[in-house]
Each structure stands twice: as C-alpha cells, then as structure tokens.
Backbone as a ProteinNet text record, in pm:
[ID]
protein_1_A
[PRIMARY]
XXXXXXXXXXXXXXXXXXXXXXXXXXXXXXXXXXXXXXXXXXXXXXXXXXXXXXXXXXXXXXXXXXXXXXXXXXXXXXXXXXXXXXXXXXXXXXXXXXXXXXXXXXXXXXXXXXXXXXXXXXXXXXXXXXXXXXXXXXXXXXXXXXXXXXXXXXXXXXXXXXXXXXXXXXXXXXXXXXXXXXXXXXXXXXXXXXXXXXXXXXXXXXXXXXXXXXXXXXXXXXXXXXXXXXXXXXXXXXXXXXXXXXXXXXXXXXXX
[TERTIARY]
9418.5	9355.5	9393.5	9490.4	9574.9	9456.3	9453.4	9351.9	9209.1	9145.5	9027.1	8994.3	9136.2	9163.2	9152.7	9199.6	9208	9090.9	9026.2	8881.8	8759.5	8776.3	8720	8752.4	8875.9	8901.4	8826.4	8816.7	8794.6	8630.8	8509.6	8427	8414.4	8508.7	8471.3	8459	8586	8583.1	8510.5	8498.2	8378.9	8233.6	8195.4	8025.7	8059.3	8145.1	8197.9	8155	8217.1	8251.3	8085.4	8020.3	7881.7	7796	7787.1	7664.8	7679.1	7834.1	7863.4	7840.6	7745	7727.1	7853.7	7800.8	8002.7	8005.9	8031.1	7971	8129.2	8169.4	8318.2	8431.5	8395.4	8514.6	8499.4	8367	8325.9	8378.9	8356.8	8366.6	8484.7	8613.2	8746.3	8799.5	8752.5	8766.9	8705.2	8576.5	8492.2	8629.4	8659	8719.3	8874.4	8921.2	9086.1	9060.6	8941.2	8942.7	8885.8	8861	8821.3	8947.5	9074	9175.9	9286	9277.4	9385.9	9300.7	9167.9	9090.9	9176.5	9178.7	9211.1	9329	9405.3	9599	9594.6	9546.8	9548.6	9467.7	9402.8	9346.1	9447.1	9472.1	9602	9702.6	9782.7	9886.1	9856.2	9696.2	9663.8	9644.1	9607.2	9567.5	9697.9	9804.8	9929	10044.8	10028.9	10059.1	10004.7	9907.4	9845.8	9861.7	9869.2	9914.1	10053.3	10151	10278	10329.1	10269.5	10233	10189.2	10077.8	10001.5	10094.2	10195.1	10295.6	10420.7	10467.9	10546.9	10712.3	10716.3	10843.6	10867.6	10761	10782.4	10862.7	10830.7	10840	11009.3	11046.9	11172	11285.9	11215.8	11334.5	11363.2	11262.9	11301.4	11259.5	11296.4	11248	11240.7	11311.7	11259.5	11130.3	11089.6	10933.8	10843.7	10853.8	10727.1	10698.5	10844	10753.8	10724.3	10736.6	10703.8	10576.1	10492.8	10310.6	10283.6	10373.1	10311.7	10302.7	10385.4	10354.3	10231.7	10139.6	10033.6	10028.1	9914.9	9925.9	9841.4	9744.2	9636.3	9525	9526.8	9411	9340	9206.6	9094.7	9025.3	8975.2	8915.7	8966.4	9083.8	9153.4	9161.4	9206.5	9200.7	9083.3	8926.2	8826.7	8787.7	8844.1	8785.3	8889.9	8997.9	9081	9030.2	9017.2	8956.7	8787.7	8742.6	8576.1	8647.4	8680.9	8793.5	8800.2	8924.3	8971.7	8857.9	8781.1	8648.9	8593.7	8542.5	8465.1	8543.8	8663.8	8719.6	8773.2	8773.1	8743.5	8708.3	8510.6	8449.9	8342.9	8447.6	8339.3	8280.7	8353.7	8315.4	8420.7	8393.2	8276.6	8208.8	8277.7	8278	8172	8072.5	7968.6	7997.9	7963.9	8018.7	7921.9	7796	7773.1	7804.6	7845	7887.2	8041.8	8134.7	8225.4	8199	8143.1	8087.3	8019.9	7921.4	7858.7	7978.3	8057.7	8202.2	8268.1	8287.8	8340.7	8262	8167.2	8096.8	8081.2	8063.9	8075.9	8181.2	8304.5	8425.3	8422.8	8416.3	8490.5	8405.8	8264.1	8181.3	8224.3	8256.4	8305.2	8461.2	8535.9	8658.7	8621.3	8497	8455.4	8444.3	8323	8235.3	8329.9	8393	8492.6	8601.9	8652.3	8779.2	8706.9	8619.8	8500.4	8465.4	8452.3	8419.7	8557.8	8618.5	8785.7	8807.9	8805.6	8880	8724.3	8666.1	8554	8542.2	8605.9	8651	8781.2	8887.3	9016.7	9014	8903.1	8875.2	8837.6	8725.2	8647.3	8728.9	8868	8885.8	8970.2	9087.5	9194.4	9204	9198.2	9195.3	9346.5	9424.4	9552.5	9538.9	9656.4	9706.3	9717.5	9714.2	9709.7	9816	9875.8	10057.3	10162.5	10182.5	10315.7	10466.7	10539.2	10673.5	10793.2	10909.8	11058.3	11075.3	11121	11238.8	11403.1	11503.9	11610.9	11692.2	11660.9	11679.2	11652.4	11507.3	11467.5	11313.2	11327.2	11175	11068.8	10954.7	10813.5	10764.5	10717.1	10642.6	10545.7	10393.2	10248	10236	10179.1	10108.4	9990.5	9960.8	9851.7	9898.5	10043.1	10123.4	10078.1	10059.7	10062.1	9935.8	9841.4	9669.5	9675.4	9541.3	9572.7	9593.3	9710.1	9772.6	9770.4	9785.9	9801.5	9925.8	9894.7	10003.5	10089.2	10182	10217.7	10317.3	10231	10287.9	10390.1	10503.1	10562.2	10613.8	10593.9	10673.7	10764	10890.1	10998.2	11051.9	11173.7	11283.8	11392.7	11541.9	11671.2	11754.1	11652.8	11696.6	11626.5	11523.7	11447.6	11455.9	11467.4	11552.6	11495.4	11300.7	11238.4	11249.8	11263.8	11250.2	11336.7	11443.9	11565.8	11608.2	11517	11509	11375.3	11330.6	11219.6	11271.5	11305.8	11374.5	11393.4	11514.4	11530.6	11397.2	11319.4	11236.8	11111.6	11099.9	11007.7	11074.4	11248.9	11286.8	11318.8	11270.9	11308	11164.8	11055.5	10885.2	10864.7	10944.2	10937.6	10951.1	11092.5	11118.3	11041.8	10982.7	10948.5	10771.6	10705.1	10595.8	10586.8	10604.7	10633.1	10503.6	10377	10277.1	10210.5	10284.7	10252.1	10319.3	10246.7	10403.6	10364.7	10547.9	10603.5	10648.2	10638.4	10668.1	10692.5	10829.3	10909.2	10883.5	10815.3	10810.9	10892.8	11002.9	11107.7	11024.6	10996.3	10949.4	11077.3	11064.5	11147.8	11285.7	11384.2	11499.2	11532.7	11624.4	11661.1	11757.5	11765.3	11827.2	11932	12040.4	12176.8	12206.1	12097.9	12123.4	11982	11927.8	11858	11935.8	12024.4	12114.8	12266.4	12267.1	12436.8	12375.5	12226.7	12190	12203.7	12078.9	12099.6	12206.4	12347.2	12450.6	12539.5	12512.7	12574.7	12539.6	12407.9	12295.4	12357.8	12401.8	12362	12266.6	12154.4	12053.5	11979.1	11888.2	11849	11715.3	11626.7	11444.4	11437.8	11352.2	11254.7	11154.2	11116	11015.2	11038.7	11178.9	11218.5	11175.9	11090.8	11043.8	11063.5	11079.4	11098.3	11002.8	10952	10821.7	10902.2	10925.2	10985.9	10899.2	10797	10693.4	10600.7	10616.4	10545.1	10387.7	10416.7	10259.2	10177	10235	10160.8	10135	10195.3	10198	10043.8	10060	9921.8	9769.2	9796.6	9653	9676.7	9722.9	9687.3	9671.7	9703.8	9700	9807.4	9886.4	9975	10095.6	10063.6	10095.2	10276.2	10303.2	10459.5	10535.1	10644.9	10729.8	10813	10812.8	10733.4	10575.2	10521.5	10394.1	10367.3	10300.7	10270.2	10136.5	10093.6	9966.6	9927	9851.6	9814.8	9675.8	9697.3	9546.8	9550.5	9447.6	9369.7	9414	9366	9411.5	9291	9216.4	9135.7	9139.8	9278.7	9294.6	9220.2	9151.3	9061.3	9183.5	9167	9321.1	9244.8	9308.5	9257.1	9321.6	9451.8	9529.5	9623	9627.6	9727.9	9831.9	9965.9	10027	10095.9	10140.4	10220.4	10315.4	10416.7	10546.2	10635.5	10721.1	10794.7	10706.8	10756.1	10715.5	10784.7	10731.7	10780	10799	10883.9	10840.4	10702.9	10667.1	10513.6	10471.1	10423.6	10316.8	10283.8	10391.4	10413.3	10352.5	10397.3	10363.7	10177.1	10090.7	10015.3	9934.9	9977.5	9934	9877.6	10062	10000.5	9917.9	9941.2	9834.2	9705	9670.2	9502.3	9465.9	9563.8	9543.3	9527	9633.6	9601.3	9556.1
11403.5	11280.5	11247.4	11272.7	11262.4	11342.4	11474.3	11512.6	11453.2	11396.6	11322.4	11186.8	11142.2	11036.3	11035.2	11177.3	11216.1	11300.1	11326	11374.3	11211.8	11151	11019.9	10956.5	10938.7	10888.5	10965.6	11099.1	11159.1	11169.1	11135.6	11079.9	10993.6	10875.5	10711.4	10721.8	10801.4	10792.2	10887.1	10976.8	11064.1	10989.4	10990.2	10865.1	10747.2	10694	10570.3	10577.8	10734.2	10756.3	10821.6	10916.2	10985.7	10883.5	10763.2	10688.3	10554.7	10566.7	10489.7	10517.6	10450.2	10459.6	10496.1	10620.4	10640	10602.3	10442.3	10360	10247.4	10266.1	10133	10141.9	10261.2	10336.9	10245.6	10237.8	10131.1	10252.7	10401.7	10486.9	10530.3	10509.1	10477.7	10352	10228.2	10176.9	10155	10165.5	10172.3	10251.9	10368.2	10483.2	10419.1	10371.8	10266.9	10203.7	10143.2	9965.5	10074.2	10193.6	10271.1	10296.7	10362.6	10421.8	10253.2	10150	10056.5	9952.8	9990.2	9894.4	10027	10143.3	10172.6	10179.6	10191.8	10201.4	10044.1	9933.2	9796.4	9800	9860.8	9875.2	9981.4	10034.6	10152.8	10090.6	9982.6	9903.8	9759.2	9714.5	9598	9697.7	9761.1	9865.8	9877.2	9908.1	9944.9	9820.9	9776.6	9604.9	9491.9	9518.4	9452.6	9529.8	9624.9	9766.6	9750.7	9704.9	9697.9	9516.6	9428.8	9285.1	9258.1	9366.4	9355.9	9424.6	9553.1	9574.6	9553.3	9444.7	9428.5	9444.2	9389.7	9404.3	9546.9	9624	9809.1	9828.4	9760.6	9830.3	9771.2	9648.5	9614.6	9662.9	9719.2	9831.1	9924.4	10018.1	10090.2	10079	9974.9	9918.2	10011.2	10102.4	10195.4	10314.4	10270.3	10334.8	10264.1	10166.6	10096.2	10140.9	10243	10281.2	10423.7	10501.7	10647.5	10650.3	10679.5	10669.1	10788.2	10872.8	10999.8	10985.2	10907.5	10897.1	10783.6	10785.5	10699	10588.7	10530.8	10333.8	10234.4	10232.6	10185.6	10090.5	9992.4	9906.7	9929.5	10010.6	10072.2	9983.2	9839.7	9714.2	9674.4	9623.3	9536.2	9605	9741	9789.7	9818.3	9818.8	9818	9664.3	9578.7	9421.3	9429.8	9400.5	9384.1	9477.6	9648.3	9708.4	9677.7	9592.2	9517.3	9436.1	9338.9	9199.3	9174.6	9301.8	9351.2	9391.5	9501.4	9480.7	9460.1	9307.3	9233.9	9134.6	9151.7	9027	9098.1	9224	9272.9	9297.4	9322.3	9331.4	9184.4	9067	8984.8	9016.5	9027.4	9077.1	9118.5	9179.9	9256.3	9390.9	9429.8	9614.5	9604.2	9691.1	9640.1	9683.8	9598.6	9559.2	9745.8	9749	9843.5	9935.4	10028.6	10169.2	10150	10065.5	10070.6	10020.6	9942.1	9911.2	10022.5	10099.9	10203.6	10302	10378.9	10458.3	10395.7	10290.7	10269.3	10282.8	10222.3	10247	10438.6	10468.3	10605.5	10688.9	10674.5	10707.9	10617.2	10552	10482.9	10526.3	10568.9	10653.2	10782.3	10835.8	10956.7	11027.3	10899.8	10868.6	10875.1	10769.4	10764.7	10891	10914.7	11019	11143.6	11185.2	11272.3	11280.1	11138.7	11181.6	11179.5	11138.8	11156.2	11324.8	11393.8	11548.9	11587.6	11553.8	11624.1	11599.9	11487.6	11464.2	11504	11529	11593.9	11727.8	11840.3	11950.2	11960.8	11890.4	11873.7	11858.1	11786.1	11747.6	11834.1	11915.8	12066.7	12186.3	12190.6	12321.7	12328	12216.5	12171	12124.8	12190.9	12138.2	12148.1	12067.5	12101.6	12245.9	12261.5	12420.9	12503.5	12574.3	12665	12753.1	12709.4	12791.2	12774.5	12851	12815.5	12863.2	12745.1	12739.2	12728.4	12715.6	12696.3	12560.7	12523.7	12421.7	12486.9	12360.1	12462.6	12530.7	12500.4	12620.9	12752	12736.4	12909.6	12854.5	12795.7	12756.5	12769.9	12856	12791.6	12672.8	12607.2	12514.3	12471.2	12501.9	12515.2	12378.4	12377.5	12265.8	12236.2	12290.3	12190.2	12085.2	12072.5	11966.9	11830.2	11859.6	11730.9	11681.5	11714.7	11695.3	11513.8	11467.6	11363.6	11212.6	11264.8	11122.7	11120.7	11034.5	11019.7	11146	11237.6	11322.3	11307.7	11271.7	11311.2	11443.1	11552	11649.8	11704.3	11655	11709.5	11824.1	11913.5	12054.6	12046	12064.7	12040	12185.3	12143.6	12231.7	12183.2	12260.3	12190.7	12204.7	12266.6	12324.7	12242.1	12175.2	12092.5	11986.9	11942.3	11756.6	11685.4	11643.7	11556.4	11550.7	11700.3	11693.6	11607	11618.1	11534.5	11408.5	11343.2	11207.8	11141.8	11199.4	11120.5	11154.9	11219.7	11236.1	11120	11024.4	10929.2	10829	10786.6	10735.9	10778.2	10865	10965.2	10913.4	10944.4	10955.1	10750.8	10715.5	10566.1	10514	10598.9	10560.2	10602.8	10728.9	10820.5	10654	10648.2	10545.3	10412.9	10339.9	10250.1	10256.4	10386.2	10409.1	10501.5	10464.4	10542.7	10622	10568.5	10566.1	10711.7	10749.7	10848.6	10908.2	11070	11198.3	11216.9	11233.2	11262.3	11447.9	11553.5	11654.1	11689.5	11760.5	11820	11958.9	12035.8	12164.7	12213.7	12277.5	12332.8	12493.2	12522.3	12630.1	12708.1	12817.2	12918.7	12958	12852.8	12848	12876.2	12903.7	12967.7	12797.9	12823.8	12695.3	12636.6	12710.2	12663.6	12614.5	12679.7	12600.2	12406.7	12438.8	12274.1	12222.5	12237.2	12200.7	12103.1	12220.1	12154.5	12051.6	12092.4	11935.1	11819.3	11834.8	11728.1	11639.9	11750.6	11664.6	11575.3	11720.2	11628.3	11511.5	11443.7	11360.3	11258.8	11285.6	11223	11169.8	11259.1	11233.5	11307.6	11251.2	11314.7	11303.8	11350.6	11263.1	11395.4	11348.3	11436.6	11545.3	11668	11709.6	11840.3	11836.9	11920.7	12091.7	12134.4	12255	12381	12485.8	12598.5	12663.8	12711.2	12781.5	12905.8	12977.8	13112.1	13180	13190.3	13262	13196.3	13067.9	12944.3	12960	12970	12959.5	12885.3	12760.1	12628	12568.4	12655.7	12631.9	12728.2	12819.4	12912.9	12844.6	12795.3	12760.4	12655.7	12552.1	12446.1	12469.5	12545.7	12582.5	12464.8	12413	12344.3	12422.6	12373.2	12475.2	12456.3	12368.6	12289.9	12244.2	12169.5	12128.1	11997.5	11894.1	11817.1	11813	11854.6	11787	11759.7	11618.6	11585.2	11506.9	11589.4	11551.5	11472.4	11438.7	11284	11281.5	11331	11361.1	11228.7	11237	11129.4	11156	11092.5	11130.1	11250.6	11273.6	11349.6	11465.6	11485.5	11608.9	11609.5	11537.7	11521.6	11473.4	11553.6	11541.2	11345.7	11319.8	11206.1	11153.8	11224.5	11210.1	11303.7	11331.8	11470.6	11444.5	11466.8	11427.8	11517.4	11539.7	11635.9	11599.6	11570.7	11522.4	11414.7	11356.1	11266.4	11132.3	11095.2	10988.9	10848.6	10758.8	10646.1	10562.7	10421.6	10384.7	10306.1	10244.1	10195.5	10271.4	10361.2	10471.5	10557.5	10569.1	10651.5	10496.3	10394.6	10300.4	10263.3	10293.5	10294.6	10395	10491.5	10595.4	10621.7	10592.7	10554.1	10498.3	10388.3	10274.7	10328.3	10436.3	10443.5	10556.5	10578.8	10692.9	10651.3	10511.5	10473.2	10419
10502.1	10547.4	10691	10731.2	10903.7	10945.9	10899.6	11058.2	11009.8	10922.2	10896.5	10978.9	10991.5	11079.3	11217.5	11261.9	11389.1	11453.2	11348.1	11389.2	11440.7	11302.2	11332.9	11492.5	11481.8	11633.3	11747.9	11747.2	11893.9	11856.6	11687.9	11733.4	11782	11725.9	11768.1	11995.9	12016.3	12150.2	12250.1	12216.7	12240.9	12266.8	12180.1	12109.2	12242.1	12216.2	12282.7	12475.9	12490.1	12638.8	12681.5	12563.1	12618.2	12662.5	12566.4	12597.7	12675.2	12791.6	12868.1	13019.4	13081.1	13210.6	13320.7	13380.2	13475.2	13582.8	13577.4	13721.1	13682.1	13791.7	13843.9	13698.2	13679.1	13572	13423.7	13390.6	13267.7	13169.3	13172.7	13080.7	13039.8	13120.7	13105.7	13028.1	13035.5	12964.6	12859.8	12836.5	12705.7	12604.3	12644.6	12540.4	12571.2	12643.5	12599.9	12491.2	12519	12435.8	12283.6	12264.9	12139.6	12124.5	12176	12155.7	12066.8	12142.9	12119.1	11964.7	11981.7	11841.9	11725.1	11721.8	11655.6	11595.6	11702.1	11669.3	11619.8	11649.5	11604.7	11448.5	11394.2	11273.5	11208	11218.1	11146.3	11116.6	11240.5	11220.7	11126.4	11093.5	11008.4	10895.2	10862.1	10731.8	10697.7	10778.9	10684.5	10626.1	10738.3	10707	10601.2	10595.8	10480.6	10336.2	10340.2	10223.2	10172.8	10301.7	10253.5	10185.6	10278.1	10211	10050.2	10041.6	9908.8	9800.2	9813.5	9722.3	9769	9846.6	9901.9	9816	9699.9	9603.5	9573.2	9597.3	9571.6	9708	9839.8	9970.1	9970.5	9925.4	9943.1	9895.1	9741.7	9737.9	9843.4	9874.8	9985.3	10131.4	10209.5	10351.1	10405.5	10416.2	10504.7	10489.2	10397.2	10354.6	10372.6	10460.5	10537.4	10666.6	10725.6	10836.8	10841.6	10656.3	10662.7	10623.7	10739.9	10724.1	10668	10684.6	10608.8	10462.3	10409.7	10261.1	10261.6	10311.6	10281.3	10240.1	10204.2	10175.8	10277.2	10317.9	10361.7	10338.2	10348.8	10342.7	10395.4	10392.1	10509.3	10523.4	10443.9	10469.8	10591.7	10526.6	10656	10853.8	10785.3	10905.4	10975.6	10932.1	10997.9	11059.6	10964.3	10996.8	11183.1	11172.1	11236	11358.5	11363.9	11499.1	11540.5	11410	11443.9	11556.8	11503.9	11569	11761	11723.2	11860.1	11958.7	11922.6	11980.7	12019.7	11956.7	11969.9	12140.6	12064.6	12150.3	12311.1	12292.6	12481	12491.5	12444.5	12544.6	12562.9	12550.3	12582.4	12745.5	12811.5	12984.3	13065.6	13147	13123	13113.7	13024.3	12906.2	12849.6	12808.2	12765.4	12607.1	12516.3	12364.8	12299	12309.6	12218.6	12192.8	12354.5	12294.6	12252.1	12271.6	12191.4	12058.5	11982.6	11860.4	11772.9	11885.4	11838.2	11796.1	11890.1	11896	11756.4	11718.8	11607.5	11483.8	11460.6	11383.8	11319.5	11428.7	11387.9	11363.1	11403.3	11346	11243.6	11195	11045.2	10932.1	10973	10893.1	10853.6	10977.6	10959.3	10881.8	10910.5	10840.1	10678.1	10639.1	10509.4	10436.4	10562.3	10431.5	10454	10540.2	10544.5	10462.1	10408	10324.4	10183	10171.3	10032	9990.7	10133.1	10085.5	10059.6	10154.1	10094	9947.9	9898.1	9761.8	9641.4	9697.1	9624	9595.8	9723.2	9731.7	9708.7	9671.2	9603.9	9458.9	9455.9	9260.6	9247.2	9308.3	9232.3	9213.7	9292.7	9324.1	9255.5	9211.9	9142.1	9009.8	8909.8	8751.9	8682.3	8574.2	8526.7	8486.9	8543.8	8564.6	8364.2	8371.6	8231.3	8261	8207.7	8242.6	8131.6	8075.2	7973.8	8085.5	8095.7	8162.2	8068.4	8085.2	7988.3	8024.3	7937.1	7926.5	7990.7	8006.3	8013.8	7958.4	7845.8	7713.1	7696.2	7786.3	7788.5	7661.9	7600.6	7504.5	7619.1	7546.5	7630.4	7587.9	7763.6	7696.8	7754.1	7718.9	7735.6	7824.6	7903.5	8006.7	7895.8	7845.8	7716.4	7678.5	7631.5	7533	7643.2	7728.9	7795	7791.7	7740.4	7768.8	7693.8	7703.1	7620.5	7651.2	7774.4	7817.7	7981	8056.1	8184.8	8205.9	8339.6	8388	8517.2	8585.1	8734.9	8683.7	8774.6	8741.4	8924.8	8894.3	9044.2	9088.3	9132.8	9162.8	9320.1	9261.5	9330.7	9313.6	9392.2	9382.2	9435.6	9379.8	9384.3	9567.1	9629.6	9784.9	9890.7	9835.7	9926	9936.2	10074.7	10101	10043.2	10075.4	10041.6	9883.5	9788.9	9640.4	9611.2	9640.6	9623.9	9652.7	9747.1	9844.1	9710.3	9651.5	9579.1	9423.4	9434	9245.1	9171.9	9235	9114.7	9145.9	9291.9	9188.4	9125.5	9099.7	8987.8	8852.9	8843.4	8664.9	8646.1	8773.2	8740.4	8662.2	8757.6	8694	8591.9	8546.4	8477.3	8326.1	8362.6	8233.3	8225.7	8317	8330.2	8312.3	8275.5	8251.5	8113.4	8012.2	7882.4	7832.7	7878.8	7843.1	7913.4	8026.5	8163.7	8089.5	8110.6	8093	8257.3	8252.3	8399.4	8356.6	8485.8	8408.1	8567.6	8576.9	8673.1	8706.9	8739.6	8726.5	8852.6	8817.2	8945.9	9004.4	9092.9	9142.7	9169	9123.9	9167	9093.6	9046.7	9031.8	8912.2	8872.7	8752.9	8680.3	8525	8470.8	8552.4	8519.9	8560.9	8679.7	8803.4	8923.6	8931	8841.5	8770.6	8700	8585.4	8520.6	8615.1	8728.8	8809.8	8921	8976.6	9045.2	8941.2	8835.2	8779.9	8704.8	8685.4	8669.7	8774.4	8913	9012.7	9022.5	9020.3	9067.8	8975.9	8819.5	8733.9	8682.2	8647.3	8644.1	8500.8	8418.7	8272.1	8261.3	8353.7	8336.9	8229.9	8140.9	8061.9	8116.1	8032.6	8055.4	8248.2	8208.9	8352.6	8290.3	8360	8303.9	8432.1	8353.8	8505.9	8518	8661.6	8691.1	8737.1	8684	8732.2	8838.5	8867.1	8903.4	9010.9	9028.5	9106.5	9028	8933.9	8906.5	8862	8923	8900	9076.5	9150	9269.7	9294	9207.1	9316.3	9255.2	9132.2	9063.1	9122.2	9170.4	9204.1	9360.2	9428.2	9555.9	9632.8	9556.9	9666.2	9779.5	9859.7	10003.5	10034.4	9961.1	10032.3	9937.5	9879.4	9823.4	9893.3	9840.1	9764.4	9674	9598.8	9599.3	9404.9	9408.2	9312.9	9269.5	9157.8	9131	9011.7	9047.2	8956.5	8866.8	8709.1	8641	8535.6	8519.9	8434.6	8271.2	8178.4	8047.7	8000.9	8061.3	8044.4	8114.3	8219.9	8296.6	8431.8	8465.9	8554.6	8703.3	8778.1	8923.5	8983.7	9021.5	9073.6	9203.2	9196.4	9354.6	9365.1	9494.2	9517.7	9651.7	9663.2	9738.2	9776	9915.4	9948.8	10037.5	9993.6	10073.6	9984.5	10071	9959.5	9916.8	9813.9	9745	9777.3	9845.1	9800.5	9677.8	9608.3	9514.9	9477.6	9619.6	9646.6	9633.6	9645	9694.8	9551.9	9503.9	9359.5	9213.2	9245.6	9167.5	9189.5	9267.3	9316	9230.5	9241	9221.6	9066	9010.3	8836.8	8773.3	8851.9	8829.4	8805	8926.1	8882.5	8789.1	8705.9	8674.5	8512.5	8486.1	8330.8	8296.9
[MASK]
++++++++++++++++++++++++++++++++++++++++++++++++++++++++++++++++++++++++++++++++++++++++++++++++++++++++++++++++++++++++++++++++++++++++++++++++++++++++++++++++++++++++++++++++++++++++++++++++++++++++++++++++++++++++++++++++++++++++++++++++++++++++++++++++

C-alpha cells in the first residue's frame, strides 16, 4: 500500500504540474501546494486513526509514530488535503489544477489499493499444510477451518517476531472466539521451547513449519507476517511487519 500511496502522489503532482500554465513559476507552486495538501492529509488520516483507538495506542505510545504498521483514516485524510487546498489557493494559485491533481491521486490511491487486495484475496487462500506441534504430533491447518484465523509466521531469530509476540498471546487470550496459530518457520522444537520459556510465555496453537511451507503457498516474502481469514477461510487482511496492539485489535475485529 506505501508504494500505492506513492504512486498516487506523483499522479496527484504530475496531473497538477502538466495542466499548469509555466508563467511567474505558477507550476512550482501548483505541485508544492500538491506535495504539502498531502503530507497534511497523511498526518490527519493517522491522527484521527490513533484518536479513534486511542486506549489500544496508549498501551504502546510509541506505535503512534510506527506508520509502517498501518492505521489510517482515508476519510479524514482526504477531507483535511480537500481543506488545505482549498485554503491556498484562494490567490493567487489557480484552485483547479491542484484540485484536479488531487482528485486524481486519491482515485488512484482508491482504485489501486482495491486491485491489490483483490489480487491478494485471489492469489492467497488458507494454506493446506499439515505442521507439528512441539511434541512432534501433526497438526493439519484444516483443524482450524470454521472459526475466525490470525495465522502469524514468525521465527525465534527475528527482532520484530519477538517485539510483537506477547501482544499476539495477550489477543490471543482476550479473543477466545479467534484461533490464533503461531507457525515458527524454520526452527526445530527445542530452540521454540527455550524462547518461550525465557520470555515466559505459553500462547496456544505454537506449531512448527519445518519446511516454510506455509510461507511459499501463501507467498509471504518476510518475517513478521500475519494473516487474517474469515470463518469461512476467505484472507481478508495481510500484514507484513510488526504488529501493533491497535493495529492487531483492528484487524480481528473485522474478521469476526
């Protein structure tokens, strides 16, 4: 979605700058006043995102200013770069092609992150994989069908896996209704076994992927990443990086 964002922008300012007369440097500023409506709509979109779950964000304050884990009001943030807009170019910038420039990036923002998660839903179905427990038992990714899934694939070597763990086994408990399911890529029991004691830590449903092969059918590229299916299996959000507790509480939500 970042580079969907960043494509949008260099239409919005592009569009903005072609159909601006290049007379007493109007076309320099037409494409500023496109560059600053937007960073001012990104900063009301996230602000209003963190306001609206604000008791999630206070547990962890400092996940209001990690944008990479997402959280956006795209309302707010279009009203707010309309706003700005509007309000420099009363004179004398001439209002349309920056209006126009916006208009067309926020379209493009739209219908762009619409094909992505349309080509993310098609390509991405729950994985068909029988994995272990740390016992060494198989245990079928079917068992989970049925009910809401966040299925996270971590591992015990990677910072972010480890920076989002407890609150996964905190949602984990506080959402009984969700199966939460850990799939460790790569690692063998005993080195999952001595994190999670160091940690002190007991979430359910910690399963081993010996083989990453929940990593290749799902095509997730990185570690952190966790995906979010419907009770019907159907993916509905996909994340790649750490989790906030906002962002992760969000997430459940639309899924049950």
């Amino acid at each position: 979605m970042a580079l969907v964002a960043l494509a949008a922008l260099a239409v919005a300012w592009g569009l903005a700058r072609g159909v601006t007369a290049d007379a007493g440097g109007l076309r320099s500023r037409v494409g500023a006043i496109v560059l600053d409506a937007f960073l001012c709509g990104l900063l009301a979109a996230r602000l209003v995102h963190v306001l609206w779950h604000l008791p999630d964000y206070l547990a962890d304050p400092v996940s209001i200013i990690r944008l990479g884990d997402g959280g956006f009001s795209i309302t707010a943030g279009i009203v707010v770069a309309a706003l700005y807009a509007l309000w420099k170019t009363r004179h004398p910038v001439p209002r349309k092609p920056v209006l126009l420039g916006l208009v067309a990036g926020a379209a493009f923002w739209l219908i762009g992150g619409m094909v992505l998660f349309a080509v993310q839903r098609s390509t991405v179905s729950m994985p068909v994989a029988v994995l272990a427990d740390l016992q060494g038992a198989p245990v079928p990714l079917d068992r989970y069908k049925g009910r809401p899934l966040v299925l996270n694939l971590w591992a015990t070597w990677c910072g972010p896996c480890r920076r989002e763990m407890p609150v996964l086994v905190q949602a984990q408990q506080a959402h009984p209704a969700v199966n939460f399911v850990f799939a460790n890529q790569g690692e063998v029991a005993q080195e999952v076994l001595d994190y999670l004691h160091a940690e002190q830590m007991s979430p359910a449903n910690v399963l081993l992927d010996a083989e990453s092969e929940v990593m290749r059918q799902t095509g997730a590229r990185a570690l952190p990443t966790t995906l979010f299916f419907d009770a019907n299996g159907r993916l509905v959000r996909a994340h790649m990086g750490e989790l906030s507790r906002a962002t992760l509480e969000a997430r459940v939500r639309e899924i049950q």
